[in-house]
N, C-alpha and C positions, 0 to 999 in steps of 0.2 A: 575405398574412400571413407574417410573419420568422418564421423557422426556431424562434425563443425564444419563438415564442406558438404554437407547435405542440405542440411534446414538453412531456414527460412526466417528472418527476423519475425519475432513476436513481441506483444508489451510487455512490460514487464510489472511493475507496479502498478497500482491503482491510479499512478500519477507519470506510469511512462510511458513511451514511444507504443504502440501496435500497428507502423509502416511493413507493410513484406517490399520483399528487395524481389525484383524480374518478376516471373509471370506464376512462383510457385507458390504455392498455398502457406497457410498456416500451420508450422510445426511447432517441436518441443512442446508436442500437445502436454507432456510432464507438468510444463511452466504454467501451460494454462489450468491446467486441472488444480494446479496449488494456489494459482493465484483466486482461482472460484473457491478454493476451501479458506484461504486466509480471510477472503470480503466477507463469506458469509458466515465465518465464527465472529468476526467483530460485528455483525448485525445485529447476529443471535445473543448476543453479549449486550449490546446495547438495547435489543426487545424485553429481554429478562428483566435490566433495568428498570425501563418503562413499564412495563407492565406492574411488579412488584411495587410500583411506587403508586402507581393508578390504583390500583387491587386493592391497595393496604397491606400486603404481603410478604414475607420475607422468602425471594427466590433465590437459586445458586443456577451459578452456571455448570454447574457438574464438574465432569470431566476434563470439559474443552473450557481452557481460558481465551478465551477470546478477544482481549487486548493480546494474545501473541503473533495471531495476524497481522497486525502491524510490524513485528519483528521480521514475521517471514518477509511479507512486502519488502520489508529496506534492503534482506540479504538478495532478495532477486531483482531488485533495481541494480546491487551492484553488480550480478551475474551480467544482467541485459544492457546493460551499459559497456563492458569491458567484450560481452557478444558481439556487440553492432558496429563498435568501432577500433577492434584493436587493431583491421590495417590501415587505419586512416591515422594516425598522430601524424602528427607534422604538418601533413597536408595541405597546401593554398584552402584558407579559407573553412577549412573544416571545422574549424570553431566556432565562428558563425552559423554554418547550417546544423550543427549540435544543438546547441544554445535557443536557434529558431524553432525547433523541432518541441524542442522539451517545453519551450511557451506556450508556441501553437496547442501540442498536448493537455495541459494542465491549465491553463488560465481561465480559459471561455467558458468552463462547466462550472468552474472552482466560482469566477468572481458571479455566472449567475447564480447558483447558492447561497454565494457569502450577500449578492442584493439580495436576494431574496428572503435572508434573515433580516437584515435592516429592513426589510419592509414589513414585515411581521411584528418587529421590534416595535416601531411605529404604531400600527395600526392595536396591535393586544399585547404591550409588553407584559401583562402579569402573566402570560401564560408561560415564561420564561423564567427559570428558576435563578440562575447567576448568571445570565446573560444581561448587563445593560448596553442602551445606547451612549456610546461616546466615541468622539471625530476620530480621535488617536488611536484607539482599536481600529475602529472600519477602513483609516489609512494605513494602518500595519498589516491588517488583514489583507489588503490587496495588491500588496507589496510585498508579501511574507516577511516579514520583518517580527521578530518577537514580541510582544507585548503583555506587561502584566498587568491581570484585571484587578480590583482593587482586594481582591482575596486573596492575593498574591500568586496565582497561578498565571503561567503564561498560556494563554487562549485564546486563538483569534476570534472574532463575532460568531463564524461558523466552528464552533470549536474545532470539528473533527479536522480542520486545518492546518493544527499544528502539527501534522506528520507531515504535509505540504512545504511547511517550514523550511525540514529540514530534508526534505526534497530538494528543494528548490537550491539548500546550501551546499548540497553533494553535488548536483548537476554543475554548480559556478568552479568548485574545484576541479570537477572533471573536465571544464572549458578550460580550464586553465594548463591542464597536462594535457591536452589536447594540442597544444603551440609548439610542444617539444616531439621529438623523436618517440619512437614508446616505452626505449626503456628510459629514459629521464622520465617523460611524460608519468609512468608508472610509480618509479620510485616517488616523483611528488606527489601524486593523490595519494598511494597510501601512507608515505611519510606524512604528510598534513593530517588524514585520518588517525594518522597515530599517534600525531605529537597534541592533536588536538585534545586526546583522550585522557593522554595523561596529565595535559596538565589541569585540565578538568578535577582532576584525581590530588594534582599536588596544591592546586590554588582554589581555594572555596569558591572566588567572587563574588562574593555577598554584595548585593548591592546592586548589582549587574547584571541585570535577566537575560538580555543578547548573548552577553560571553557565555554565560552561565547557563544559557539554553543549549549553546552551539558547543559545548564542550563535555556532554553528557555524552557516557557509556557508548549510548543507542546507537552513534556515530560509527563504533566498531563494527555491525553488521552492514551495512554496505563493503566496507574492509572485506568483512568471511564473505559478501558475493562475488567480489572482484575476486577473489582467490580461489574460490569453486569455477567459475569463471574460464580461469586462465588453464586450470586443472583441466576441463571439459574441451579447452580447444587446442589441449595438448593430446588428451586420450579418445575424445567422444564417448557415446555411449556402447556399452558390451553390454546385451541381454537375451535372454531368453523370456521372448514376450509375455507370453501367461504368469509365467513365477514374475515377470519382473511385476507386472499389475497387481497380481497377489501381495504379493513383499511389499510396494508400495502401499495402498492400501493400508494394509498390515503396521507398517511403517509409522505411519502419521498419524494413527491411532496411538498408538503405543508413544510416540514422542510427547502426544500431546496429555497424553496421560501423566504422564514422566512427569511437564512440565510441570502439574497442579502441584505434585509429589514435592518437589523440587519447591517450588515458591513457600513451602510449608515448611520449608527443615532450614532452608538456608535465612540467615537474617542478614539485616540490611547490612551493605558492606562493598568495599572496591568493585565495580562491574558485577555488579547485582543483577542489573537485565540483560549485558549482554553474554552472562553465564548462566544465568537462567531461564530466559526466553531466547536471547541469539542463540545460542549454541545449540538446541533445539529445532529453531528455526531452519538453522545453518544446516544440517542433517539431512532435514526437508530436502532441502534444494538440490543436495547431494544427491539423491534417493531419486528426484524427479530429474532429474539429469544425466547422472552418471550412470545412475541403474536403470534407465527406462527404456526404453525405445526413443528415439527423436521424433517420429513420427508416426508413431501405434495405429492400432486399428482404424478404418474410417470413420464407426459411430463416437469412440473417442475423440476425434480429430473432431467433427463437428461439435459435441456437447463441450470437447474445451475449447472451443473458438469461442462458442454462443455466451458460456461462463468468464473465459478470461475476457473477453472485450468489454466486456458489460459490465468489467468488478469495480472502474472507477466510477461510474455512472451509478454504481447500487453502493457504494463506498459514500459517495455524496448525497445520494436522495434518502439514505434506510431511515432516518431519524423524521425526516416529514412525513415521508408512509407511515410509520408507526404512530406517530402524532396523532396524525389525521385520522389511522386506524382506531386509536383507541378512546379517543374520541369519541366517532361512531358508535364504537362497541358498548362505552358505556353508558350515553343516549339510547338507544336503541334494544342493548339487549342485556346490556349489567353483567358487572362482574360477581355479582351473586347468583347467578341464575344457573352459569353453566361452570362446570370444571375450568380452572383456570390454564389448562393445557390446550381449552380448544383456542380461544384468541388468540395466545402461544402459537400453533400450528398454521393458523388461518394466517393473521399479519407475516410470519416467517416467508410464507410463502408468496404471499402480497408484495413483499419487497424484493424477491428475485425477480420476477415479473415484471414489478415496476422498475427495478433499475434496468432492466431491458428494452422496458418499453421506451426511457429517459434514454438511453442509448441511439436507439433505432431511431427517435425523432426529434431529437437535439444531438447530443454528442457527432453522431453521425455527419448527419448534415453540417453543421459548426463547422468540423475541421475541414470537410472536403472543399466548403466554399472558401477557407480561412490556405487551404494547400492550392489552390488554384491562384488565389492573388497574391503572395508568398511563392511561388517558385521559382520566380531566381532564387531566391536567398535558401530555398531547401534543397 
């Protein structure tokens, strides 16, 4: 039996589906272990920020860039998406409970965050560096709808939502080739991914932050997920457990090294990110798919359950932890007092924690009461 008649749907992105199908557990422990390494390089990416800024300091994130967690994210949403439903195309109604699935997923945690910045905004907006309040952001923002602030970035209220954005745009295509057979159904999504990309590439759109948002590079990795994908549930996984652990491991150090390497020699230029950080990414997925086991050891299997379910819930909370951590820390105990790698260590570890704990008693609950009234439609 292939590796893709074994397992067991799992999430995929910080912003996808984590439904299992029948009664069998959590597999592609691979996916989940990448998706706890992609949430928490973009944390530690974003604590280094924060702290550096609080400090007075000038920090590096090293090794690990960590805006390319968001890259892996996108290539394993397209993986877990072309996973979950490549024998339903066509299907009475499959588009519908697609479409319901990936709301129910993403909205309830997303829009309480994104109120929960308006309410901040409100209450102490100086503590907010380029964030304002205005109606037309917090309506895009809850709508995913691109929006540019007046620095010209596009950012919704809750920044870190613009990768939601363009979540939310892949999912609508993917609903869309979901109406047809799979191989029509197929060729549109990636034909749209692709034609989107280039013409991104041929047409500036100045002027135009929607088009001009949705027609960026980044688009192409969802493309390298769906294609690893289709790869994985033609061959499944071939390993030799230890080496394959090893190797991985091994792996995504070594890519994520590469990356830094890489974002230093090449300059700006056609598919800049997604040759610089997708194809990287894309590797990832490979590695955690094709080379792993589907369902590795038990203590694996729990620590990626515990990790991948909880990466969008620590995805959405890290930046209030950190806030609120350093805060404390520099009331309390000043960032002159101690090394600045222990506040470093300390909030790091603060934010796995708490995006678990946000998990366990929101996230959780949310969907299940949100899947109970919602099931005809899922």
């Amino acid at each position: 039996m292939s590796g893709a008649a074994q397992v067991a749907t799992v999430s995929a992105s910080p912003a996808a589906s984590a439904e299992a199908k029948g009664a069998a557990s959590k597999e592609l422990v691979g996916i989940q272990l990448l998706r706890g390494w992609a949430a928490a390089t973009v944390a530690f990416s974003h604590l280094i920020g924060q702290i550096g800024h609080s400090a007075g300091v000038s920090l590096s994130e090293g090794l690990f860039p960590g805006a390319m967690g968001v890259d892996i994210f996108f290539a394993i949403s397209g993986f877990i998406m072309i996973y979950t439903t490549h024998a339903h195309f066509g299907a009475a109604g499959e588009w519908r409970r697609f479409l319901t699935k990936r709301i129910v997923r993403i909205v309830p945690l997303y829009w309480f965050f994104t109120l929960l910045t308006v309410a901040a905004l409100i209450v102490a907006p100086d503590i907010f560096n380029t964030t304002t309040l205005e109606w037309k952001n917090i309506i895009s923002s809850l709508f995913f709808f691109p929006y540019a602030r007046e620095s010209g970035a596009v950012r919704p209220v809750l920044s870190l939502g613009w990768t939601l954005n363009y979540e939310m745009f892949f999912y609508l295509i993917f609903t869309i080739g979901l109406l047809f057979r799979r191989s029509l159904g197929l060729m549109l999504i990636l034909g749209t991914l692709l034609f989107l990309v280039v013409l991104g590439r041929v047409e500036p759109f100045r002027g135009q932050d929607a088009v001009r948002f949705w027609t960026r590079d980044i688009l192409a990795e969802f493309l390298f997920g769906i294609l690893v994908g289709l790869a994985y549930l033609r061959a499944g996984s071939r390993s030799v457990p230890l080496a394959s652990w090893l190797l991985l491991f091994g792996a995504v150090i070594g890519l994520s090294m590469w990356t830094t390497w890489l974002d230093q020699v090449v300059s700006d230029g056609v598919l800049r990110r997604a040759m610089v950080w997708g194809i990287p990414a894309t590797l990832m997925l490979m590695l955690a798919t094709l080379l792993v086991p589907a369902r590795g050891p038990r203590p694996l299997r729990r620590i990626g359950a515990m990790i991948g379910d909880s990466s969008y819930a620590l995805y959405l909370s890290h930046r209030f932890i950190f806030g609120a951590g350093i805060l404390l820390w520099s009331r309390i105990v000043g960032f002159d007092t101690l090394p600045v790698a222990f506040p470093i260590i300390i909030l790091f570890i603060g934010s796995l924690v708490g995006g678990y704990v946000v998990h366990r008693l929101i996230e959780r609950p949310v969907l299940g009461w949100l899947k109970i009234r919602l099931a005809r439609w899922l």
